[in-house]
BARO-588109 format. One record per residue (C-alpha): x negated, y negated, z negated; residue in one letter. Coordinates in steps of 0.1 Angstrom, whole numbers, plus 2048, in hexadecimal, padded with zeros to 3 digits. Layout:
<nodes>
  px  py  pz r
   X   Y   Z A
...
</nodes>
This chain:
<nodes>
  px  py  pz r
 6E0 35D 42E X
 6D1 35E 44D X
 6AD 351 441 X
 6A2 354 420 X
 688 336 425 X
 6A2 31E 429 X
 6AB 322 404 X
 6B7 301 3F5 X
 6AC 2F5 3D4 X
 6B0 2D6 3BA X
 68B 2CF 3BD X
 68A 2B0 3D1 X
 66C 2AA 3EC X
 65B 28A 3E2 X
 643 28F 400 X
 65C 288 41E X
 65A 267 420 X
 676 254 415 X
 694 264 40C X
 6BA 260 401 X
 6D0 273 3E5 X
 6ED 27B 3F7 X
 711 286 3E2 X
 72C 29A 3F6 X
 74B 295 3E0 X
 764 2AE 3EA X
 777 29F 3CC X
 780 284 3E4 X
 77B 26A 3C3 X
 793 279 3B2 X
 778 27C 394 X
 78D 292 37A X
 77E 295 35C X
 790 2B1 347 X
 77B 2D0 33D X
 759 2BE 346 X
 73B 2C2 334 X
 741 298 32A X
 764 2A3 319 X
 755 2C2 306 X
 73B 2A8 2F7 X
 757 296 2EA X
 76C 2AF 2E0 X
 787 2A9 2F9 X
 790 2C0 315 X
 7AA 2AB 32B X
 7C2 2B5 33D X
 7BA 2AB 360 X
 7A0 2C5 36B X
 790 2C5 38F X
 79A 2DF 3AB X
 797 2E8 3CA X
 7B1 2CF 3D9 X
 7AF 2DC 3FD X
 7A1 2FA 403 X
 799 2F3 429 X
 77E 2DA 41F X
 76C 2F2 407 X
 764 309 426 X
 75E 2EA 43C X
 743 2DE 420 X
 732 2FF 422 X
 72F 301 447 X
 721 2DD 444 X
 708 2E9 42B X
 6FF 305 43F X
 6F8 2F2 45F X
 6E5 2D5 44C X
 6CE 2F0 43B X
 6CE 2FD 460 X
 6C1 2E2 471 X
 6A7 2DB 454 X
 6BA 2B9 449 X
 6BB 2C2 425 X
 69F 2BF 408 X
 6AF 2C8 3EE X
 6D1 2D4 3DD X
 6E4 2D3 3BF X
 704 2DB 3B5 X
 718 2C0 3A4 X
 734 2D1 394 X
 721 2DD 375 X
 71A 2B8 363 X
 723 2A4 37B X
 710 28D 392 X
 6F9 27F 373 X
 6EF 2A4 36A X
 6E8 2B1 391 X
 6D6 28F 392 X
 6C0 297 375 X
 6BA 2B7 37A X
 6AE 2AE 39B X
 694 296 389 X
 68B 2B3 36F X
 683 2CA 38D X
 66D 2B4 39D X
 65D 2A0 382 X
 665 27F 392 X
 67E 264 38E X
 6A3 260 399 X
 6B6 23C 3A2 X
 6DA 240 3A9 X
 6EE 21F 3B4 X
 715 227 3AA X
 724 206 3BD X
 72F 223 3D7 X
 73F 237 3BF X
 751 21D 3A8 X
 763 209 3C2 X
 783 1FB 3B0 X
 79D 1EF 3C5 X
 7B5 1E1 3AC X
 799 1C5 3AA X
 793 1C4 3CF X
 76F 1BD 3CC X
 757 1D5 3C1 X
 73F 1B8 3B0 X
 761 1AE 39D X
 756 1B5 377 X
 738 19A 37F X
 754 183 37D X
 764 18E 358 X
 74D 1A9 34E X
 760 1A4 329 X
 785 1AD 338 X
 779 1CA 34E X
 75D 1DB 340 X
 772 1F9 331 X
 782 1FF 354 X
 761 1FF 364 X
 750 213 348 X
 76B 22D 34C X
 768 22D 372 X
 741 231 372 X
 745 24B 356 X
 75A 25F 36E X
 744 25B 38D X
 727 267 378 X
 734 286 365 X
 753 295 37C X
 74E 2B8 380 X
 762 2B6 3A1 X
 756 2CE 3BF X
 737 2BE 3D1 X
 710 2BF 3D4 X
 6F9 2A4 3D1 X
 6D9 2A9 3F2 X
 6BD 297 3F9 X
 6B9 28F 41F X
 69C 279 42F X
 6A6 259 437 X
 6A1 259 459 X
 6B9 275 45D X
 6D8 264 44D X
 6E7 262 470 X
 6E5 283 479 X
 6EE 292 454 X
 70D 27B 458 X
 719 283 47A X
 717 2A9 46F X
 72D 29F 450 X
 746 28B 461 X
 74D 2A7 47B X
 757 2BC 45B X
 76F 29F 44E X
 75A 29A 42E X
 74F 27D 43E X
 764 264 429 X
 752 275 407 X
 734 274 40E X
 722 25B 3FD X
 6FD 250 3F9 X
 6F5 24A 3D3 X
 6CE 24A 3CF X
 6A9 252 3D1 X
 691 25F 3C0 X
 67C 244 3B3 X
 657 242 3AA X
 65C 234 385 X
 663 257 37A X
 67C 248 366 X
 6A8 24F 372 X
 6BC 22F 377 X
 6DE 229 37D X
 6EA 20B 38A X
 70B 1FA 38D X
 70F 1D7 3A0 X
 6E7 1D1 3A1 X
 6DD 1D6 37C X
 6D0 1F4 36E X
 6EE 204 353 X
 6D6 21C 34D X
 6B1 21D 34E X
 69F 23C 338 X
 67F 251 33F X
 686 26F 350 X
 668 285 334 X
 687 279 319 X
 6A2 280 32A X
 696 2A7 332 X
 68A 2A7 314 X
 6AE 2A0 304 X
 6B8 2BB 321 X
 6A0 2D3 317 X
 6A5 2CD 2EF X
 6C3 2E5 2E5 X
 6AD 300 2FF X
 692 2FB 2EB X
 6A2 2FD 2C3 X
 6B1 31D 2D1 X
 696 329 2DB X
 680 321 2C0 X
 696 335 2A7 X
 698 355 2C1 X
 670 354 2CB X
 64F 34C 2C0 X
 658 325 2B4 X
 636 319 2BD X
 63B 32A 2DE X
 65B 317 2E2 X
 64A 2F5 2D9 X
 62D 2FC 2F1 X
 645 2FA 30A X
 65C 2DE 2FD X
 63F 2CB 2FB X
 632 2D4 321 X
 64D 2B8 32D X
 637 29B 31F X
 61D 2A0 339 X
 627 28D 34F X
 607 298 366 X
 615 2B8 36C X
 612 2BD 38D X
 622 2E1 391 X
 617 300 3A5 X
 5FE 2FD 3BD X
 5EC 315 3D3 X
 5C6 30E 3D5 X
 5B3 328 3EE X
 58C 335 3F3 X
 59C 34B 415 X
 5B6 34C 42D X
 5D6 363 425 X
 5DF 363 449 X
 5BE 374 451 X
 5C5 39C 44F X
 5A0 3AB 449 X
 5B3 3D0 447 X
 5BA 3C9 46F X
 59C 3DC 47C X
 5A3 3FD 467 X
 5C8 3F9 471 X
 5BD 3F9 491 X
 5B1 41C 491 X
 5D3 42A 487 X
 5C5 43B 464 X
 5DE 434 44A X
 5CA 43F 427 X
 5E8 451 40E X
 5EE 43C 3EF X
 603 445 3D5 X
 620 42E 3C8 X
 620 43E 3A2 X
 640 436 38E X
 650 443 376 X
 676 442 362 X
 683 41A 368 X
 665 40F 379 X
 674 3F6 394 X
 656 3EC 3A7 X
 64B 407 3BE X
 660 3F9 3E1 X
 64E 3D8 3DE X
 62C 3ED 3DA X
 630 402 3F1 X
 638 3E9 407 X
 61B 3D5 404 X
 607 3F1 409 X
 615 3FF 425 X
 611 3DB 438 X
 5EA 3DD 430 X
 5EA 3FE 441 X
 5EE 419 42C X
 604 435 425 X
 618 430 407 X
 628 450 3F5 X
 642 44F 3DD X
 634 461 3BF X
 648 466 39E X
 635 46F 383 X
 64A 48F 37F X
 63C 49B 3A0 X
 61F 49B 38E X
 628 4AC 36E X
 635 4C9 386 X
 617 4CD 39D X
 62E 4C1 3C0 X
 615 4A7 3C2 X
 5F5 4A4 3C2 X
 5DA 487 3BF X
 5BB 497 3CE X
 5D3 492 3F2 X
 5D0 469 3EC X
 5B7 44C 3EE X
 5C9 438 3D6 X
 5E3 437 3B8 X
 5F5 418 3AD X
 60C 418 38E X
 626 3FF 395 X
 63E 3E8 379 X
 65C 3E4 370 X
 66F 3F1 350 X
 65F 410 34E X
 66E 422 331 X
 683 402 32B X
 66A 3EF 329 X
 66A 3F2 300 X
 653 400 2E4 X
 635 3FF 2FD X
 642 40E 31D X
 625 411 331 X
 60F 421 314 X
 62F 439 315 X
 625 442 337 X
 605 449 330 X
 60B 464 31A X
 618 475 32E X
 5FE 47A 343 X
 5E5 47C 324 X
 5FA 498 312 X
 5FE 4AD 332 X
 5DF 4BF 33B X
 5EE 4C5 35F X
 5EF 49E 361 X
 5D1 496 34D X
 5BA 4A8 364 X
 5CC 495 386 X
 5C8 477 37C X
 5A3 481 369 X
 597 494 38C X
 5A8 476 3A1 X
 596 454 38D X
 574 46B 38C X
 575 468 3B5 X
 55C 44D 3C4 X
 573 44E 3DF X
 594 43F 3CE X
 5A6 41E 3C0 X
 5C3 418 3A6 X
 5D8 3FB 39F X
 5EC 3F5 380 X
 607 3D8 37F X
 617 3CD 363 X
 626 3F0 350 X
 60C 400 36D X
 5F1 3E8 359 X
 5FE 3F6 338 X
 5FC 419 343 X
 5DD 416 353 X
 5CF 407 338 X
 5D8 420 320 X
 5C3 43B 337 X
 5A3 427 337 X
 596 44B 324 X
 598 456 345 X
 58F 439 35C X
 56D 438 35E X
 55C 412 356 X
 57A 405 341 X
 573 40B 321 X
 572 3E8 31A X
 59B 3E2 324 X
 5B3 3D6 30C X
 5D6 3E6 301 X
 5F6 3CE 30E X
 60D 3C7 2F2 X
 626 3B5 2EB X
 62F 38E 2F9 X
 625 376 2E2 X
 640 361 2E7 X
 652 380 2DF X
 66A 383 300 X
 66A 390 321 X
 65D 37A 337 X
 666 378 35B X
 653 35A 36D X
 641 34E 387 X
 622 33E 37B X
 5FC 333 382 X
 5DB 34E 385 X
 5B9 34F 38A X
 5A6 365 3A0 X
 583 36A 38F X
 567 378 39D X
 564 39D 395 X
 55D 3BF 3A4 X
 582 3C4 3AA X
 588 3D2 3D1 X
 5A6 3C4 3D0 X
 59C 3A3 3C9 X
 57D 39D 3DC X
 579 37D 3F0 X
 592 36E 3DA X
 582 361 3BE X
 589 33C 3B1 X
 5AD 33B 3C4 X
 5C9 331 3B1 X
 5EA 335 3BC X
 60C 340 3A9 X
 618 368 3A8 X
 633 376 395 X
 633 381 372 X
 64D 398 360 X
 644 3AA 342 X
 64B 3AF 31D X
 62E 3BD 312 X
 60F 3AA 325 X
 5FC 39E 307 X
 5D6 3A4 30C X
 5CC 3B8 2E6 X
 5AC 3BD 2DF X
 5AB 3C4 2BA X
 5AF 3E6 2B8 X
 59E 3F2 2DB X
 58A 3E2 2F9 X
 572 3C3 2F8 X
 57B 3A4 304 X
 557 399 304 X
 550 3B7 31F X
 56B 3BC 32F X
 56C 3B5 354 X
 586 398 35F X
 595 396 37B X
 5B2 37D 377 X
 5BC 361 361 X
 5DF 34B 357 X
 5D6 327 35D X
 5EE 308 35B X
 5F9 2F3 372 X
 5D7 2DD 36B X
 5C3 2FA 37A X
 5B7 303 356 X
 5B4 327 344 X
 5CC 324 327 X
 5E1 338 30D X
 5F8 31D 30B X
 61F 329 311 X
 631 32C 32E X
 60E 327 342 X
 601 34B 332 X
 626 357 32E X
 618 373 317 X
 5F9 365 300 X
 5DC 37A 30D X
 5BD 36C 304 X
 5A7 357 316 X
 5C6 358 330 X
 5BA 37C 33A X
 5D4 38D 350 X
 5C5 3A2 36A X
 5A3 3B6 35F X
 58D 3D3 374 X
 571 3EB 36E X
 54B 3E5 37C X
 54C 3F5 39A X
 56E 3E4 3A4 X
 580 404 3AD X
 59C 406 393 X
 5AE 3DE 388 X
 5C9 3DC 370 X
 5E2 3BD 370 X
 5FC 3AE 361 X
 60D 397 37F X
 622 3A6 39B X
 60E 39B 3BF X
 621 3B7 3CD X
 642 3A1 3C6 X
 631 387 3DF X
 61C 393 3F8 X
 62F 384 40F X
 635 35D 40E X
 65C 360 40E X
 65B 370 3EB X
 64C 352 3DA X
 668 340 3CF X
 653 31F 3D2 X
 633 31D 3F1 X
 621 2FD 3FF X
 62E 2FB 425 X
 60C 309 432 X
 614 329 425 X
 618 341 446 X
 62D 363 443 X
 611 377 42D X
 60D 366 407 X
 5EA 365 3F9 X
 5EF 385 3E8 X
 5F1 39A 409 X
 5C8 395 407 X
 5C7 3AE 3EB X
 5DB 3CC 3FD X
 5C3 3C4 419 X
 5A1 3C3 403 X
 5B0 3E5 3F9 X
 5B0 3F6 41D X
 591 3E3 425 X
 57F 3F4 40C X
 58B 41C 413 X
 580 410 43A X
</nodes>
């Protein structure tokens, strides 16, 4: 891949105008049905399967792919050889929340009748051809990819297609419409006309039984139920400052690069993509392991800041991160470090996600957090990996200053991110920094908006001089725009996140 930002998706841009769903057949109409997901339903398997027919055109398709995506003619993609055209059709809907009409006249030409309107004439005689030939169109598994194209470019998509011989199957089949409901249409009248909230909710419903068994069930039905809202707008990104605007500039200018420690520890995974950020703001990231500590080859009097970083420490199991913190609390060599290094007026920490955990569990030693919470486990009872809405909130946190009422989406991925306060901390007190909200801009504890149940929507919380800011989400996974695997067009080559590695070197000056 030669650009990563050119990534193709099934989500279909409803704000380019008008546009056409275009189907590259490289089945050539052969339309075989045997081993489809239509078959399985009915307990038959068949025993005309597709294949790959000439091998030549397979490679010819996916340079014609590439240089569409190339030249920026492409919206969107989808595979059709996984349910056939109904289900890449559908799916597309789902992704986008919007509707789908696809006209089949193209695609159920059949010449023993010699006119393509012919079962007008004796709809009696030839409906079961015509059923069977429209079933086939809609659920062969054959090789091809349904795209959406603008309109405008359908002579420039075509002349690419044609010089790749796929011009003869390649055939225009639909729209997305604004009735959010999916049509299909055979010789001008609708064959089938259903709302597209039932038909992923049929989609989603075997999802959703499994998953109400495995997890928390009223989890499961929190999210079931998030495909009636049919208001849903999706992510957004909603801004008090501009992410291009790099306030660490001036200090990077004078060619200081502060130490920070990247602490991690057995299966911790996070530490590149922290150290990276870091490093782009202008400081010197080390690579620290925590035995480095435990034998005295490292020490944190030498650093300005310490960040624990995420991912699957200690397998991520049992409480990983409180793990971590033990041992640091039950070595005195350690204890002392870290003790001596959060007492400094002249220092910073960061804890993400089993970081936050860890972090968390020291607050005896982090002066001003006696009022954090433990993390426990998920309350939907899963790992969850996401990428979901926040809240900046205004707080003391140096990381977050200037930031406070922006929303935009970061990256969660944790098992154990469920704000407790029952046993320690007060959530009356404590200092927040960050919230879930759903796609409506509100706080919630509704699932998969708050993916772990934290009251109040609390993910992200800091002490009251701002110094030290525990957090569940992973803005080191997206400080730069190409990490977020969705961004509004506007979005320049630093993501909103980079503000808070730049707050960070700001501050030390």
């Amino acid at each position: 891949m030669q650009d990563a930002r050119r990534t193709l998706t099934p989500q279909l841009a409803l704000d380019q105008g008008e546009t056409d769903l275009l189907l590259i057949d490289l089945g050539q109409g052969r339309n075989r049905l045997g081993g489809s997901a239509l078959a399985q339903v009915f307990n038959a398997t068949g025993d005309d399967a597709p294949d790959v027919n000439e091998p030549q055109q397979l490679a010819a398709f996916f340079g014609a792919v590439q240089k569409l995506a190339s030249d920026n003619l492409l919206l969107a993609y989808h595979d059709r050889s996984d349910g056939g055209l109904f289900a890449a059709a559908a799916e597309m809907a789902f992704a986008s929340r919007c509707g789908v009409s696809l006209d089949m006249d193209g695609l159920c030409y059949d010449p023993l009748m010699a006119d393509v309107d012919g079962n007008e004439k004796k709809p009696d005689q030839l409906g079961g051809r015509s059923f069977e030939i429209l079933m086939r169109a809609l659920f062969n598994e054959e090789l091809g990819a349904l795209v959406q194209i603008r309109r405008g470019d359908r002579d420039r998509v075509m002349d690419i297609l044609r010089a790749a011989g796929l011009g003869a199957c390649s055939n225009f089949v639909g729209y997305p419409n604004p009735w959010d409901e999916f049509r299909v249409v055979r010789n001008a009248r609708a064959v089938l006309r259903e709302k597209r909230v039932e038909l992923q909710r049929a989609w989603s419903e075997t999802s959703f039984r499994m998953q109400a068994l495995r997890d928390n069930p009223e989890c499961a039905q929190q999210e079931f139920d998030r495909i009636l809202d049919t208001n849903d707008k999706g992510l957004s990104v909603s801004l008090n400052y501009d992410p291009a605007e790099d306030i660490a500039a001036p200090f990077i200018s004078t060619g200081a690069r502060p130490q920070v420690a990247i602490l991690r520890e057995q299966g911790v995974n996070g530490h590149v993509e922290m150290a990276a950020a870091f490093d782009r703001a202008g400081f010197a990231a080390v690579d620290v392991h925590m035995s480095d500590i435990l034998a005295g080859r490292v020490f944190l009097k030498d650093f300005k800041g310490a960040v624990a970083c995420g991912g699957f420490s200690y397998g991520d199991v049992l409480g990983a991160g409180q793990g971590w913190a033990r041992t640091i609390l039950f070595n005195g060599r350690a204890r002392d470090e870290f003790s001596a290094f959060f007492g400094r007026p002249d220092t910073f920490a960061l804890g993400v996600c089993n970081g936050c955990q860890m972090m968390s569990a020291l607050k005896s030693l982090v002066p001003g957090a006696e009022h954090w919470p433990r993390f426990v486990r998920n309350r939907v009872e899963q790992f969850e990996a996401r990428f979901t809405m926040v809240e900046v909130i205004e707080s003391p946190s140096l990381f977050l200053s200037g930031m406070a009422g922006s929303r935009m989406p970061v990256v969660v991925s944790h098992g154990e991110g469920r704000a407790d306060f029952s046993e320690t901390g007060d959530l009356g007190k404590v200092a927040l920094a960050m919230r879930y909200l759903d796609n409506a801009g509100n706080p919630t504890e509704v699932y998969p908006y708050n993916p772990n149940g934290s009251p109040q929507g609390l993910t992200g919380v800091t002490t009251a001089d701002g110094r030290f800011t525990i957090m569940m989400p992973h803005p080191e996974r997206v400080f730069r725009t190409v990490q977020m695997s969705w961004h509004p067009e506007n979005l320049g080559e630093d993501s909103p996140w980079m503000r808070m590695f730049r707050n960070a070197r700001k501050w030390v000056g």
